[in-house]
N, C-alpha and C positions, 0 to 999 in steps of 0.2 A: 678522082681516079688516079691512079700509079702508075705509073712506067708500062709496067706488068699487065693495065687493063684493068686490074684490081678497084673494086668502089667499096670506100672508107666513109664509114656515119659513124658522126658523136652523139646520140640523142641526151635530150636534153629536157629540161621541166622533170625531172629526178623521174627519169625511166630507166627502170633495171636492166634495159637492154646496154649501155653502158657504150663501148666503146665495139664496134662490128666490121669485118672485112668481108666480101662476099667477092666472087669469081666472076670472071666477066659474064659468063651463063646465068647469072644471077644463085650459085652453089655458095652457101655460107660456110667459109673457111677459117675464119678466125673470132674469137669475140675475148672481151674482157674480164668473161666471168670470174676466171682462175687465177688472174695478170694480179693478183694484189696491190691494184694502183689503189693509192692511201685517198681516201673521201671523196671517191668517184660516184656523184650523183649526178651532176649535168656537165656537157662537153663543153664549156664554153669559146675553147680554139682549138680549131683542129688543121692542120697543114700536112699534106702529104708531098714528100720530093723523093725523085726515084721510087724506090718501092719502101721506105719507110715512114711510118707515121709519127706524129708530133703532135701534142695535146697538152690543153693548160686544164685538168677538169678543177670542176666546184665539189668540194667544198675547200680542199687544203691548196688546193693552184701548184699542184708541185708540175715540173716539166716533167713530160715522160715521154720517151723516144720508143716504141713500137718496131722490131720487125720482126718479126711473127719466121720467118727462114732462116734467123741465127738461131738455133737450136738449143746452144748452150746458154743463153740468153735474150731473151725475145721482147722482153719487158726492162728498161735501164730511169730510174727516176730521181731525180734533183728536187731536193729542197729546193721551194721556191716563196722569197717573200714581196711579191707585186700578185695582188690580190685584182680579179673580177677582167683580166685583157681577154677582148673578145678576136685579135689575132695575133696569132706568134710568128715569127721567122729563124731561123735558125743556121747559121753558117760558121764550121770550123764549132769553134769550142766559144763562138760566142752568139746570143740569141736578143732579140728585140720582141717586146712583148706592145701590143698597143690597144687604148684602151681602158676602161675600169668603173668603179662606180663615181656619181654623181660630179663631183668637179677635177674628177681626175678622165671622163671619160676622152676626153683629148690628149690623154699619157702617152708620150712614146718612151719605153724602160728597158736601159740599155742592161746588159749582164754576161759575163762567162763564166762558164762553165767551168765547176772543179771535181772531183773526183767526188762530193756526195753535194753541192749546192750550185746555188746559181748564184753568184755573187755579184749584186749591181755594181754598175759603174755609171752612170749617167741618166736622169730623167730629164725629158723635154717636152714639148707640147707640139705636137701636129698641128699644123695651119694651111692653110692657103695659099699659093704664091702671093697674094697681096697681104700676108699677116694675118686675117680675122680667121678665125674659128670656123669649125666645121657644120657646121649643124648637122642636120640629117644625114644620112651617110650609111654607104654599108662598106663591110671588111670582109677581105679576104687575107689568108696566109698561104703559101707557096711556096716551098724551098727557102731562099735566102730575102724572099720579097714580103712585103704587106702594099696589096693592095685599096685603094679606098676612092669610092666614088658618091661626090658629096652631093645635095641636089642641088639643080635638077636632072642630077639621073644621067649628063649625057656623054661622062668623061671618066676615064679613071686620072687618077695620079698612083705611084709608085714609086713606093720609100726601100731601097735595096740594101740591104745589111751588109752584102757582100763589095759595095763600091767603094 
């Protein structure tokens, strides 16, 4: 949900409903149909801060910045080469992506922003305050935040881009 009250869904497992914004009444107000986001099959991270949305979809992982109220531009997307992060953050002109497939899925992947990409600057690995790996886990993204709560289950921690 957004600033606004707005509720934002990525569906995902390649549903053509694709990227959705609906009104607090539950009134569907926005969708991705028309958005020409490049290989938009599944949402794999989606962050909403203020009233704009943030997305890394599958299949090309480009970043694409969503707000559906700038008129003359509603849809803004960066080449993006950090494939499979199941959350993004995004602060200023620079974004963390964390996540990925098989021995990357403890990636945290640093990058700013330029006028048509996201150009890395830093990968690292998310741990633990004691060092060891995450196992189980789930993610969230938030504005300038990635949250993640490993098992079992009864804590978050919180990597902030912005600090």
């Amino acid at each position: 949900m957004d600033e606004a009250g707005h509720i934002w869904v990525g569906h995902f497992d390649e549903n053509p409903a694709g990227i959705r914004r609906w009104s607090a009444t539950g009134r569907l107000i926005w969708t991705s149909d028309d958005a020409h986001i490049p290989g938009l099959f599944d949402c794999y991270a989606l962050n909403v801060s203020g009233t704009t949305a943030w997305a890394c979809p599958y299949t090309d992982f480009p970043l694409v910045e969503i707000r559906p109220d700038r008129t003359d531009r509603p849809v803004r997307v960066w080449e993006n080469r950090v494939r499979g992060a199941k959350a993004v953050a995004v602060h200023r002109d620079r974004v963390a992506f964390y996540g990925g497939y098989r021995e990357e899925q403890d990636r945290l992947a640093h990058g700013e922003l330029t006028e048509a990409s996201v150009e890395p600057t830093d990968i690292g690995l998310l741990t633990l305050p004691n060092g060891s790996v995450l196992g189980r886990r789930r993610v969230v993204g938030r504005g300038s935040r990635i949250y993640v709560q490993a098992e079992p289950f009864t804590e978050w921690g919180v990597f902030d881009l912005s600090g």
